[in-house]
N, C-alpha and C positions, 0 to 999 in steps of 0.2 A: 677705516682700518684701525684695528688697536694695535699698540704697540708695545714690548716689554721696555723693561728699565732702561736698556740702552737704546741708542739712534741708530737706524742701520746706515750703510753705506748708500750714495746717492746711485739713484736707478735700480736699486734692490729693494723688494719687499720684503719685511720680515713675516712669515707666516706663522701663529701660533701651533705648536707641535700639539697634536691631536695623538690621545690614546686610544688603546684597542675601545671599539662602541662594547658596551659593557650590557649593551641588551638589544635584542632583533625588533625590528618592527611588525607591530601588528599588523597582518594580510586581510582583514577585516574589510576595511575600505573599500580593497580592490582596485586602485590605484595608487599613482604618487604621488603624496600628498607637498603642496608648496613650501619649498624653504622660508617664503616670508610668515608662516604662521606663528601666532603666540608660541610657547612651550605648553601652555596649557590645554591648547588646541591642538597639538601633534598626537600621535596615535601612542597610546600607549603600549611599552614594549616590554617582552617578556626577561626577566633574571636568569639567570646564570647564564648567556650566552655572549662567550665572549670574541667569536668570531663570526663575519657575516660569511655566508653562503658563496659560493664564487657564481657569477651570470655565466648563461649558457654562454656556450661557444659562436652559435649564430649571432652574425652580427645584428648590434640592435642600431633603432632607428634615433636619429639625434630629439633629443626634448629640451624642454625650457629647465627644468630647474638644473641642469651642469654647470659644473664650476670649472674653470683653469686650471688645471696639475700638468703641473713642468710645461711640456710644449703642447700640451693636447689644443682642443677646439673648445671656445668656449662655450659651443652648443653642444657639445659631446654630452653623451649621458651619466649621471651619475654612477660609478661603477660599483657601488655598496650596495645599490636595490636589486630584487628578484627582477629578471625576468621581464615578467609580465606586468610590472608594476614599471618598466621602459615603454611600456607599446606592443610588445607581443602578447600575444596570444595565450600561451601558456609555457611553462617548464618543461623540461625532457623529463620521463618519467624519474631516472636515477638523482636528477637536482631535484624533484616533489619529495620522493622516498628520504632523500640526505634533511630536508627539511621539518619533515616527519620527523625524524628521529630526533632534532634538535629541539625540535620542542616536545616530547615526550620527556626530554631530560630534565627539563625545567619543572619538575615537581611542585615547587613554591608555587608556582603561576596556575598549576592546576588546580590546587589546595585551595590559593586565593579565589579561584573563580567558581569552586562548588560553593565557598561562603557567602559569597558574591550572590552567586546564583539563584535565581530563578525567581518568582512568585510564586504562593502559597498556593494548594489544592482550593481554595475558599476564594481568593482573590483569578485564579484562573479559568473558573468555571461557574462563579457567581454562588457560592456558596454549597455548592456541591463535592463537601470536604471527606477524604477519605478514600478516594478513588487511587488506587495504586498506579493507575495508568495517566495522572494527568503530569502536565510537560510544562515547564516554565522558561522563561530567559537563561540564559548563561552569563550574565553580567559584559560579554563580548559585543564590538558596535556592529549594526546592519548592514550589510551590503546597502551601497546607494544603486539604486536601479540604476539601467544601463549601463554598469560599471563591467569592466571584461570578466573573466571566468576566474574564483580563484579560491584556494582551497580553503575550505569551511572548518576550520579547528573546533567549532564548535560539537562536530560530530564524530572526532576523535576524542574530543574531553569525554563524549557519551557513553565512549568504549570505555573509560578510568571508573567516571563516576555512578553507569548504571553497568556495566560490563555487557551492555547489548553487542556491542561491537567492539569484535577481537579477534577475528579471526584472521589469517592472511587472504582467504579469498574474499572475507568482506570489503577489507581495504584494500586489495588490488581493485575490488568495483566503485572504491570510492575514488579511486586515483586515476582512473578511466581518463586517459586524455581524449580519446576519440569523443567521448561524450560530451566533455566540456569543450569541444573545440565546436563539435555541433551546435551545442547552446550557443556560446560566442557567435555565430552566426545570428541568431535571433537578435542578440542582447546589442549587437549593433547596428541594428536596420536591416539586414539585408534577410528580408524574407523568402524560404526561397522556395521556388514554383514548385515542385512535387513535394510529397507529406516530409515529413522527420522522424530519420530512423535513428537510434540508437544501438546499433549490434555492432558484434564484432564481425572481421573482415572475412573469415573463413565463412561464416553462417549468414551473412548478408542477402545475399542472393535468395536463399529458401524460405529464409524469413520476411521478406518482402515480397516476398510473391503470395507469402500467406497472407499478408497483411492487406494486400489488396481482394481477395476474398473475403473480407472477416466480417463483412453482412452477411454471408452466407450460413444456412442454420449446420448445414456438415462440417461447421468449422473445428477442428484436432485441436484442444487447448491443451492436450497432453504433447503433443509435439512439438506445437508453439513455443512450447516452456523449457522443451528439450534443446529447440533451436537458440531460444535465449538464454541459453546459460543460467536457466531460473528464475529470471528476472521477467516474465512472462506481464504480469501485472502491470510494472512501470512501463515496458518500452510498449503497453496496449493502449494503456492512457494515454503516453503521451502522442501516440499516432492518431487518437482518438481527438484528442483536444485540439491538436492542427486540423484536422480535418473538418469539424465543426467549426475551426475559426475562432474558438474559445480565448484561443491566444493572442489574436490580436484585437476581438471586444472585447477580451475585461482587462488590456493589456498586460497580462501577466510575465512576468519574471522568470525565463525558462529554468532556468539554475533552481529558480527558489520551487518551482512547481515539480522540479524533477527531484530535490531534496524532499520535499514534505511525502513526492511518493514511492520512495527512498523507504522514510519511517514507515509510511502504510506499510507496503510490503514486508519489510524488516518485525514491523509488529504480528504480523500472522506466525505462527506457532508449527512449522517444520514437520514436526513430530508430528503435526495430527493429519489421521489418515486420510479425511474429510475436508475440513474446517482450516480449509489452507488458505494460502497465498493462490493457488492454483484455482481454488474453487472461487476464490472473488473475481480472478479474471475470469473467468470462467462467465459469472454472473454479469461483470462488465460487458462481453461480447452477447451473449443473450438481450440485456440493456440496451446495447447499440443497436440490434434489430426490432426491440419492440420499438424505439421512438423513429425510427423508419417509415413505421405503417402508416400507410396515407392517413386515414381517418382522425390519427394523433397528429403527425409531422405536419399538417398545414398550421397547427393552431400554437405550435411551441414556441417558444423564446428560446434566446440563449440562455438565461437564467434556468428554463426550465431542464433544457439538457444538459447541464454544466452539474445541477444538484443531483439529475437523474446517475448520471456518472459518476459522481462522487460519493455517492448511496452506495452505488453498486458495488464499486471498491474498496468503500472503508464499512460494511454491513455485519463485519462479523472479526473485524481488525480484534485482535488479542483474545481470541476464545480459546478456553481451559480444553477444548477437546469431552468436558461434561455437559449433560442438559441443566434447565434450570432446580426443576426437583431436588440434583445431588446440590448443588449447592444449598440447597434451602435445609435439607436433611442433615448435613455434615456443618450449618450454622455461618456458610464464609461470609469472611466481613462484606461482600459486595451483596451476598442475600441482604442483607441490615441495613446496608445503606441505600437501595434503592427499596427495601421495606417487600421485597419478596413480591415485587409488581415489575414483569419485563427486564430481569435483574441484569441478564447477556443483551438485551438488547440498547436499554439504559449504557450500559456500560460501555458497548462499542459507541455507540455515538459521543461519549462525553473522553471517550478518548481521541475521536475523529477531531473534538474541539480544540482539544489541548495539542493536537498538532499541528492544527490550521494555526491556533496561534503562534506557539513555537517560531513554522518557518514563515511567518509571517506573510503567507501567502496571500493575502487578503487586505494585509496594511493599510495597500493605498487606497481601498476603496474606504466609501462614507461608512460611519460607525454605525450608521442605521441599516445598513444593506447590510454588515456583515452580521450583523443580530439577526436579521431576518434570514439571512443565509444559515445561518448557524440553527436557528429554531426551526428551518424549513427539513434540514438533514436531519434532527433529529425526529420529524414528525413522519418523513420517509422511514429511515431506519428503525423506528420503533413500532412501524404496521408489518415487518418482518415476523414479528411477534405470532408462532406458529396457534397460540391461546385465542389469538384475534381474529382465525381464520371464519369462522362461521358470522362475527360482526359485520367483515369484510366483505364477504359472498351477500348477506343480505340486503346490504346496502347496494353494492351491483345489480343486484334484482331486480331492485326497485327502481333505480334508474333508468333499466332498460325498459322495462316491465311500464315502466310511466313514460319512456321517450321524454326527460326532462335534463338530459346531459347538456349543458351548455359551454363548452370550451373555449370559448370565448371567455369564460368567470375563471379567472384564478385559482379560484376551489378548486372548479368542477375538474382544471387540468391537474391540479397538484393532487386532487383523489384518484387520478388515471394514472400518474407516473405511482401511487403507492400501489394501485393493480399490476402495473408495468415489472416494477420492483418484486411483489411476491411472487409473480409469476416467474420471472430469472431466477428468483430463490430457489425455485423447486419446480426446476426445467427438465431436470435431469431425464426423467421418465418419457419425458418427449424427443430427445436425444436418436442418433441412428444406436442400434442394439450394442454396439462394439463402443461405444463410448457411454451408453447409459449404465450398461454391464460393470464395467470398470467404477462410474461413481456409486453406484448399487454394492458394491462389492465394500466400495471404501466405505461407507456412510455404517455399513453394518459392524463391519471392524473396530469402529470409534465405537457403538454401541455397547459391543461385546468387552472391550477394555473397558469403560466403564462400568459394566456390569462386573467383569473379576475382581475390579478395584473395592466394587461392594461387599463383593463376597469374601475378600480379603479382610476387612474391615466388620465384618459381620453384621452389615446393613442392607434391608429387605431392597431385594433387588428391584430396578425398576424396570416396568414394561417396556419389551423388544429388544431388554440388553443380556439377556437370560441366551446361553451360544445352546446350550444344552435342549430348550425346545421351542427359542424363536429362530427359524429357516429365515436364509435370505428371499426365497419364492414368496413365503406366506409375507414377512414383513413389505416385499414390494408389493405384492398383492392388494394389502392393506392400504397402502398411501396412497397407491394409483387411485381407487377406487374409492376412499374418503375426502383423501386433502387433493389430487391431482385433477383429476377430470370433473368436477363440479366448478373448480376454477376455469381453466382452459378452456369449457364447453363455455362459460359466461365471456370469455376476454373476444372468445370466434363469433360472440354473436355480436361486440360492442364494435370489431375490427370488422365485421360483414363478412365473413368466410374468405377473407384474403388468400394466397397459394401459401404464405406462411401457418399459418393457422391452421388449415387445411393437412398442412404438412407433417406440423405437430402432432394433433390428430390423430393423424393416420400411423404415427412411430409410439405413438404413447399406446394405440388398441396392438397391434402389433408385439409391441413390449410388454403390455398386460399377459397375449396370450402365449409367449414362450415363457414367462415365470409360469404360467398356470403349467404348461407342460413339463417346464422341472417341477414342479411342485408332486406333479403325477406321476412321476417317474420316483420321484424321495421314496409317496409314500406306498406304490408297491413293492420295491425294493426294500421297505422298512418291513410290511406284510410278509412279505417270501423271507426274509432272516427270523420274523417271530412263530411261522407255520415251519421251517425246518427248526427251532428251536423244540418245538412242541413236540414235530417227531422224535425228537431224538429224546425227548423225555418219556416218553412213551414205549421208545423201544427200550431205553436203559429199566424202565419200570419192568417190564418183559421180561430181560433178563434177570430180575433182581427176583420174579416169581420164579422162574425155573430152577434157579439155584439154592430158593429154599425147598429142604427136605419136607 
């Protein structure tokens, strides 16, 4: 015990008078860190904050690091620390929100931490410099696994320093206590017997009921999404990844697995009517059903469904809502730096990279897997590549065509999930009529916006974005009939005519012929408006002889 200048009186301690704490502690850790640490080794805290936080009102549970004030318990809890950084679980939403706001004030700490910040586009992606979309560190420490649930500042600074997040509904979904209480679950052992849902409490019920469906090919991903409050994607994967058991072989970190797809979804582009968030889940749920099929699913790894999954969902992560052509034609820096070779799909993958690293989702495993992992995602996502479709089909040909598939060989499975993969890409057509109808409708949409954008700009517009003479009949017409059923009729003969296949099949000929029928309906209706135009030119001509003298 130190003591000041004077001696105090016998049986009294003198205690050194402590001022207001002059800065909060970092919630990094995730726990409470030991008062016997160095200084150098305590968590660094943020500036201007010159009051702590008050602990919930729930009582907490006694821990080691408490100290004696006045007549308390020496095992009582420190009463400076949050929360959950006692033993609990988490914060009441309005002490997260009060916390929130205390460090948004702290300006200098944010300043400090964009400086701080990150690793270079060259250092994160291995020399693939220039990429607007890649992701670095925030100079902030890591969550240590198995540490309780606790709120990730790092993803608030996101909203200062990239303005992705700023909305108040974003962050009332970042502040989700339901969610992180879920997680917490995982993150302390206790795994628990049916999957892991993430919803809220009013839509729980509908949404789980679909999710136990969701190998089913009728599966509503428009209502899914409607049920999840939009967040359709994440809470698909992550029912996804429990199910497969993902989560407890490659041990992953719920928190960090539910942040990284967090970003995924957060990166897809709102605005596009297409090339959404929606449409990757979309692809995901497609995905789930081809690695399903017997002929595949005996031969898989978790490796293999884990990439297959993670393809599916991050396969079109930040797309401009343009084809490749516009960007190549209008010169953007992403044409140049992938050199006008696969430019959108190059580009989703090296941003799928730059998020895996980011949330570190991947950390614990060997440097060598995660390289392999990393180079295997992008060699799925980049046979997406609609340019690659006829390489793709004739390599399939031949393998069936020769009966030389061996699934057994790592190739041979990792060339079946890029089948697996284009096929979810451009499912759509195989869909029931009422859900193909609706992506057929969106997909044209995108086209047509970028075609005005050209025309705005007074650049030759490109093929199928022209609203004035490409029909949405003719353009499905077109794709069923080129890029659709040349694949699907190859994937039903590698699957042996499964009931899925089959299924497909039979919604895709189906769907072909009601577009033929609007098509036929467009163009006699276009014939009857240009044969009464003709009358009436003819009758006006009529009149125009009888009136001359």
């Amino acid at each position: 015990m130190l003591y000041s200048g004077t001696v105090p009186r016998a049986g009294v301690r003198k205690r050194r008078r402590r001022g207001p704490p002059a800065q909060l502690p970092a919630l990094a850790a995730g726990r409470q860190s030991p008062p016997f640490l160095p200084a150098e080794r305590r968590p660094r805290l943020l500036p201007g904050v010159t009051k702590r936080p008050k602990p919930p009102s729930a009582p907490q549970p006694a821990g080691r690091g408490g100290r004696r004030r006045g007549g308390g318990s020496p095992m009582a809890p420190r009463q400076g620390l949050p929360g959950y950084q006692q033993g609990t679980l988490a914060w009441d939403l309005p002490e997260m929100i009060k916390m929130v706001k205390l460090v948004w004030k702290s300006n200098g700490e944010l300043r400090g931490a964009k400086h701080r910040g990150g690793l270079e586009s060259e250092d994160a992606l291995g020399g693939s410099a220039g990429d607007a979309r890649v992701r670095g560190q925030t100079g902030v420490l890591s969550e240590r696994r198995g540490s309780y649930p606790f709120i990730d500042f790092r993803l608030f600074n996101n909203s200062t320093l990239s303005g992705e997040i700023g909305t108040k509904k974003k962050v009332k979904r970042l502040l989700s206590f339901q969610r992180y209480f879920h997680a917490s679950r995982l993150l302390r052992g206790i795994v628990p017997q049916a999957s892991l849902y993430l919803l809220d409490e009013d839509y729980l019920g509908q949404a789980r009921h679909m999710l136990s469906k969701v190998g089913m090919w009728d599966f509503d991903i428009f209502l899914f999404d409607r049920l999840t409050n939009g967040n359709s994607l994440v809470t698909l994967l992550c029912h996804l990844f429990n199910v497969h058991g993902l989560i407890h072989h490659f041990q992953l970190d719920m928190v960090t697995l539910h942040r990284f797809l967090v970003m995924v979804q957060e990166d897809y582009h709102s605005q596009n009517p297409y090339h959404n968030a929606v449409h990757a889940a979309d692809v995901t749920q497609a995905m789930h059903c081809y690695l399903r099929e017997p002929k595949l699913a005996s031969f898989l790894t978790p490796l293999d469904i884990m990439l297959g999954l993670l393809a599916a969902a991050a396969h079109d992560v930040d797309h401009p809502g343009v084809n490749q052509p516009f960007l190549i034609k209008t010169k953007h820096h992403l044409a140049s730096l992938y050199q006008n070779v696969s430019v959108l799909e190059n580009h989703h993958w090296r941003s799928t990279i730059g998020m895996l690293r980011e949330s570190r989702l991947l950390a614990h495993l060997p440097k060598e897997v995660t390289q392999d992992i990393e180079q295997q995602l992008g060699s799925l996502i980049l046979a997406t590549d609609i340019n690659r479709q006829n390489e793709f089909l004739i390599r399939l040909k031949s393998h069936l065509d020769n009966q030389d598939l061996r699934l057994e060989d790592a190739q041979d499975r990792h060339f079946m999930l890029q089948i697996a993969l284009k096929c979810a890409d451009i499912c759509n057509p195989c869909r029931l009529w009422d859900l193909s109808k609706q992506w057929s409708e969106r997909v044209c949409e995108e086209f047509y916006r970028q075609g005005d954008l050209e025309q705005k700009f007074e650049l030759e517009i490109s093929p199928l974005c022209n609203q004035q003479k490409d029909t949405i009949p003719s353009i499905q017409i077109g794709f069923m009939t080129y890029i659709v059923e040349p694949l699907f009729e190859r994937w039903a003969q590698f699957t042996g005519n499964t009931p899925l296949s089959e299924n497909m099949l039979n919604h895709l000929r189906r769907n072909k012929a009601k577009w033929r029928s609007l098509l036929h309906k467009q163009h006699s209706s276009s014939r009857s408006n240009d044969h009464s135009g003709q009358v009436t030119g003819s009758q006006e001509q009529t009149l125009n002889e009888e009136e001359t003298p």
